[in-house]
N, C-alpha and C positions, 0 to 999 in steps of 0.2 A: 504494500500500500504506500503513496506516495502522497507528501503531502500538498493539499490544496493551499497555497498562497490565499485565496481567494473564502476561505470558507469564513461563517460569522466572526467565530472567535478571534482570526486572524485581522478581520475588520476590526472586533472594537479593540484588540490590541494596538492597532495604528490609529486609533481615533475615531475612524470612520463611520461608526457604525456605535450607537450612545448605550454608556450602562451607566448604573449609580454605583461608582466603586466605594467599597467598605476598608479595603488593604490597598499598599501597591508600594513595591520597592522598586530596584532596577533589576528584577529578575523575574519579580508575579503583578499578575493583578487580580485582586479577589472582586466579586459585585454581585449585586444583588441578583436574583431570576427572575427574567421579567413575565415568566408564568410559573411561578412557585407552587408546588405542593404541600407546603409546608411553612410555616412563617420563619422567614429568617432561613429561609434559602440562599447559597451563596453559592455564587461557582470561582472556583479557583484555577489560574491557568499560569502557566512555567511561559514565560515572554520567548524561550527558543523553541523555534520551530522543529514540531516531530510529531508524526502522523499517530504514533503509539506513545503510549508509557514507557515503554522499554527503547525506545527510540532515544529518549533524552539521556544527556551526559548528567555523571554520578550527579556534579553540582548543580545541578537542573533540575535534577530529582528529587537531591535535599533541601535546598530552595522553596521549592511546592510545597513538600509534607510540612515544612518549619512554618511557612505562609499559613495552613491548613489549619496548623495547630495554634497560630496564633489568632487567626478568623476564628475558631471554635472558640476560645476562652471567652475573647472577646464578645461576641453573640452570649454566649452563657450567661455573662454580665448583662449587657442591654437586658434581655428578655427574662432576666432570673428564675432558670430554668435550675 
């Protein structure tokens, strides 16, 4: 599988294309779902481009989960779950 330059996620990483971000270093950006299942839905995404999970480099990978884990805490808090 190769990856689409062209897909959403790819847009609102360049700006193109609008989320309400919650995170965002120079490596993720976390935002809201703009059709959520749940309240305080979040998607989180690795800024380098890789069609898979297993596609990203180590630092790409730990990046995201650390992003992940810091979106979760954070959310926890807002919504005192």
């Amino acid at each position: 599988m190769s990856y689409d330059s062209n897909n959403i996620f790819a847009k609102i990483l360049r700006g193109e294309a609008p989320c309400v971000p919650v995170y965002e270093d120079a490596t993720t950006l976390a935002f809201m779902d703009l059709m959520p299942q749940a309240e305080g839905h979040v998607l989180v995404l690795p800024r380098e481009a890789a069609a898979t999970l297993p596609e990203l480099s180590d630092a790409a990978a730990r990046d995201c989960i650390a992003a992940v884990s810091y979106t979760h805490l954070t959310l926890l808090t807002i919504y005192s779950v």
